[in-house]
N, C-alpha and C positions, 0 to 999 in steps of 0.2 A: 737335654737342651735347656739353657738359660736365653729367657727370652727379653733385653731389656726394654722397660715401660718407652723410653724418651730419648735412648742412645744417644744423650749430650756427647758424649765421647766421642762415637766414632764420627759424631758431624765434627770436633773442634780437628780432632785429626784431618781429616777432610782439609780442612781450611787453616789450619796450623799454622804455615808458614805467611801468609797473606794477614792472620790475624794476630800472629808474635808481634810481625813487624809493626802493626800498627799501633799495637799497645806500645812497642818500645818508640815509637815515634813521638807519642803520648810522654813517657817518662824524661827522654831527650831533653824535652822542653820543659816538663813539670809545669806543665800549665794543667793541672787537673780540674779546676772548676770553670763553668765558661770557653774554655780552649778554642779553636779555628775548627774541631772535629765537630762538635754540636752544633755549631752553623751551618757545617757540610751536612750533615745527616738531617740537618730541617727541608733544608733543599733538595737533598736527595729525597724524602718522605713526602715533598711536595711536588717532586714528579713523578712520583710511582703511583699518588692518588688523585692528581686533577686537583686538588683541593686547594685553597688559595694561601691560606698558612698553617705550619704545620709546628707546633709549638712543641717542644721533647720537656720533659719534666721527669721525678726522681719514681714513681711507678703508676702503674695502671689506677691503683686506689686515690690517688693524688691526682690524677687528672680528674678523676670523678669531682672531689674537691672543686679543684680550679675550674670547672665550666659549672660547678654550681652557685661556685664564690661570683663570678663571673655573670652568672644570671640574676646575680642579687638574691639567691633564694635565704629566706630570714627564718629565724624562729616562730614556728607559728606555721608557716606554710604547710600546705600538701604537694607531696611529692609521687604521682603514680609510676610503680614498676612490678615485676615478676617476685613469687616467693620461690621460685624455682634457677636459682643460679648460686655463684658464689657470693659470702655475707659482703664485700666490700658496697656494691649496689648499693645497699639499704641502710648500711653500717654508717658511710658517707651522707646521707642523708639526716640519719638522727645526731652526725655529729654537728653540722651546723643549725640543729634544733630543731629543724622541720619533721614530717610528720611522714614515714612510709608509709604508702597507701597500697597494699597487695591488690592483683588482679589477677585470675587464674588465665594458668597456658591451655594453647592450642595442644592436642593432646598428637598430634603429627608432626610436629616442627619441636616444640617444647617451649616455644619462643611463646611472647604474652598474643592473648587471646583479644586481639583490636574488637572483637563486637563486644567485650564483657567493659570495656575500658569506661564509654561514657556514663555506664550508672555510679560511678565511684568519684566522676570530679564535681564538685564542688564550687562556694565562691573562695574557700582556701587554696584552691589548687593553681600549680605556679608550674606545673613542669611533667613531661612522661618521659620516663627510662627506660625503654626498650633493650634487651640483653641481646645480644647476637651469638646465642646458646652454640656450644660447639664447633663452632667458626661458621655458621648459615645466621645471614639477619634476619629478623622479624618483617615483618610486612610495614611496610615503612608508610607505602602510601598511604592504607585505612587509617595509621596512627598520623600521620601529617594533619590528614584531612579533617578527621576529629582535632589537634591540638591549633587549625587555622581556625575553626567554628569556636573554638573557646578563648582563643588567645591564646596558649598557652607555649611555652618552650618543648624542643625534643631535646633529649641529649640520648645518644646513640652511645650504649656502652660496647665498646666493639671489641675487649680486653683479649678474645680471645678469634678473633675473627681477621686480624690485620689479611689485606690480600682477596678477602669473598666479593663477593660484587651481589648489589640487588639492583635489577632490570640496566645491566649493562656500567651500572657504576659501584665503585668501592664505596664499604657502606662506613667510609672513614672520609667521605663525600657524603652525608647524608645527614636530617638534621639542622641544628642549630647550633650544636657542637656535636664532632663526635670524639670518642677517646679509646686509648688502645694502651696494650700492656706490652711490655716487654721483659718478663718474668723468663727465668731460661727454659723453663718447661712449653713456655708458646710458641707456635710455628716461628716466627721470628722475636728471638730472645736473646739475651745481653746476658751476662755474667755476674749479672747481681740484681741488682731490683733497677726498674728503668720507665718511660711509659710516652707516651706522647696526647695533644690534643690537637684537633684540626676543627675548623670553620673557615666559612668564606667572608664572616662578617671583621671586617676591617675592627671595628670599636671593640669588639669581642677580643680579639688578637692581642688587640697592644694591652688588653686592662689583663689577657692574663700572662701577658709576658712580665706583666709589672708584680700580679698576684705571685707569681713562683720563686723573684725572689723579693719575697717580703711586702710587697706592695709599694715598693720604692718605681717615681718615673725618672729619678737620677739620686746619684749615689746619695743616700743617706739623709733622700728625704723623703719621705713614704707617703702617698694617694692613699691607699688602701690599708685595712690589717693584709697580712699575705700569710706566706708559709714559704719555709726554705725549703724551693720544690725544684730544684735544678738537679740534670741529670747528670750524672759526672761524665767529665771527658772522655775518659776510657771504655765506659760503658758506652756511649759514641763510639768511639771508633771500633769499639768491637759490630755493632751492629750495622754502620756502614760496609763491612766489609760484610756482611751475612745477605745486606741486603740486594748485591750486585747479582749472589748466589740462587735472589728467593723465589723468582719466578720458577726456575727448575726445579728446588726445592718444595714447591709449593704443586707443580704438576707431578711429581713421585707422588708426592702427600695422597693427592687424587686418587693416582692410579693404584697406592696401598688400599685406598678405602672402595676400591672399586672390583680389585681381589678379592676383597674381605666379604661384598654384598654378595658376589659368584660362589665363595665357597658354602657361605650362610645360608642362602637363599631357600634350603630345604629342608632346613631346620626350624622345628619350633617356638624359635623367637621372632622379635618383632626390630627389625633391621632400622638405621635410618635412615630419614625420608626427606630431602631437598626441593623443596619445591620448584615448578618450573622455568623461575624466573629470577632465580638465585643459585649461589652459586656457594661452597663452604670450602673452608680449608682444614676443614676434620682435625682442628683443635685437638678433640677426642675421636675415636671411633667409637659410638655407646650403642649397647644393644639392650635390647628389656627380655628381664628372663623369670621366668616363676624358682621359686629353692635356690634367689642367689647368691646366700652364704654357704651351700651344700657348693653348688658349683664353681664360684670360686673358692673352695678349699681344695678341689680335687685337681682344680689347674693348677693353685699352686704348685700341688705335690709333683706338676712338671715341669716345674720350672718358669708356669709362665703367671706370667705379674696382669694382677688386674685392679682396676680401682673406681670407688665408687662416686660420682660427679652427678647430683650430690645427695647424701643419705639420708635428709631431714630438712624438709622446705624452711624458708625462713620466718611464716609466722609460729610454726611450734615450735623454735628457738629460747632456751630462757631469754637469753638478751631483749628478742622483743614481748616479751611476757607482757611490760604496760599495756602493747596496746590492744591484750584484750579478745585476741583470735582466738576461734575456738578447733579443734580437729575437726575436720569436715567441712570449713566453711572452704575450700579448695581442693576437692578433690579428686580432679585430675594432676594437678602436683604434688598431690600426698598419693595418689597411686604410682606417677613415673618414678619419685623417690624410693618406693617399695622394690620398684623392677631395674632399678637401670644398672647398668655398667660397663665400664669401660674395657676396652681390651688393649693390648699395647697397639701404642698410633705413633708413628713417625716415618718421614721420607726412606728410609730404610730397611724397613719391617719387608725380609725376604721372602720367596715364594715360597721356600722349605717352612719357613715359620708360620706362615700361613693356612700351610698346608698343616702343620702339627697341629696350633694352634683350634684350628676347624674340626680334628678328629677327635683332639680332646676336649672339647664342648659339646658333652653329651647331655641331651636333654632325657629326661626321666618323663 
């Protein structure tokens, strides 16, 4: 048995015909930048989340940008989030010169650790980035309530979370900004790189509607520096059509990760943990396991595909060498990095596969 990680395929087949047409809809017209499909899909993403606008842009790492560009965060500033996600978080940060500021995770959620938050701001500090690890948010309220006491901004990176809810809302409703990906590997993903941002703050909206492209408020006269951060039409209309699909798509998601905790459960690892008042869209399915290069090699040899989310927190990264972490100053994210791993996650991962999947995860 070959087990695929993401089964892009057999969702595009799935939706083949609804999503030809719509690309060719797209070509018809050759209106590829801008087009009538990226208006629809704004609206469309503004009623799926309650949220007051919903700005599409060219991918997840780029909205991060745009609601940082958008918060005015400068050179100089401090920026608080997690070293435990992927590098765009932090990467986005140092590129408009500010300062990543690590906070170790909750070692249950993986998501950032709200009681460690306040000894790390500062009079530098402009902002906290909260990861919505795995598609479950972080605790939004504790991070609110600390970022209303300091002044500070939220921006909710939600890259991998479109669809979760914390205490009854999308956490693409959450925040000062929040933003989202639409990479094809994400529960809901487009066909090339894609992403969007949402807030409810009107002045927020229009500066980053002008930030995406270019910082123009009409043609070719520019408010802002910006960046050419529009999403292409096509990738629009591919994800309009995925999104009519996603609620169902997103309750399989569920009930795959819901199998997976029933088959696990009596095995010597450490399963994951949602807490009660959130909700995930299992992005990934991740389990922590002790000899996880002994075990994923012996899955492979069946076929089945695992991967690791992520293998090396982001202050031991060369990249952020300047600033000076040392191993250990975080180490419940340098322990889940040791253990984690992914098993294959997608609305489609069958009961035979889960079944295999679960007998060939032998713990030692």
């Amino acid at each position: 048995m070959k087990i695929d990680f993401a089964n892009l395929q057999y969702q595009y087949q799935l939706y083949k015909e609804e999503i030809d047409e719509a690309i060719h809809k797209v070509l018809d017209k050759s209106n590829y930048i801008m087009g009538e499909e990226v208006n629809e899909l704004e609206k469309n993403l503004e009623n799926f989340t309650d949220a007051k606008n919903a700005i599409t842009c060219s991918s997840g790492t780029d909205a991060l940008l745009l609601a940082m560009m958008a918060l005015d965060i400068q050179p100089g500033d401090e920026v608080i989030t997690t070293p435990f996600t992927f590098i765009a978080t932090a990467e986005t940060i140092a590129l408009l010169g500010a300062k990543p500021v690590f906070v170790d995770i909750d070692e249950k959620t993986y998501n950032i650790d709200p009681s460690k938050i306040e000894d790390k701001i500062t009079p530098k500090t402009k902002a906290i980035i909260p990861v919505s690890l795995y598609g479950q948010p972080a605790d939004i309220d504790a991070i609110q309530t600390i970022a209303d006491k300091h002044t500070l901004k939220v921006i909710v990176d939600g890259a991998q979370s479109f669809g979760s809810t914390y205490k009854d809302k999308t956490d693409s409703n959450l925040g000062d900004i929040s933003t989202t990906s639409f990479f094809p590997a994400k529960p809901l993903g487009c066909f090339g790189d894609g992403g969007a941002v949402f807030t409810n703050d009107e002045t927020l909206a229009t500066k980053m509607k002008q930030l995406r492209v270019h910082g123009q408020n009409k043609r070719y006269h520019h408010k802002y520096i910006g960046l050419g951060g529009r999403m292409d039409t096509i990738q629009c209309a591919v994800v309009n059509v995925k999104l009519k699909h996603y609620k169902k798509d997103l309750a399989l998601r569920q009930e795959v990760a819901q199998k997976y905790t029933d088959a696990l459960k009596d095995k010597d690892i450490i399963l994951p943990f949602i807490a009660y008042d959130r909700t995930s869209v299992f992005a990934q399915y991740s389990i922590r396991v002790q000899d996880r290069d002994e075990i994923q090699a012996k899955l492979k040899e069946q076929g089945i595909t695992t991967a690791v989310h992520y293998p090396m927190p982001l202050h031991l990264q060369e990249c952020f060498s300047y600033l000076e972490y040392k191993k250990g100053e975080f180490p419940t994210a340098e322990k889940v990095s040791d253990e984690i791993m992914s098993l294959p996650m997608n609305p489609y991962v069958s009961d035979e596969e889960i079944k295999f999947i679960s007998e060939n995860l032998i713990i030692s």
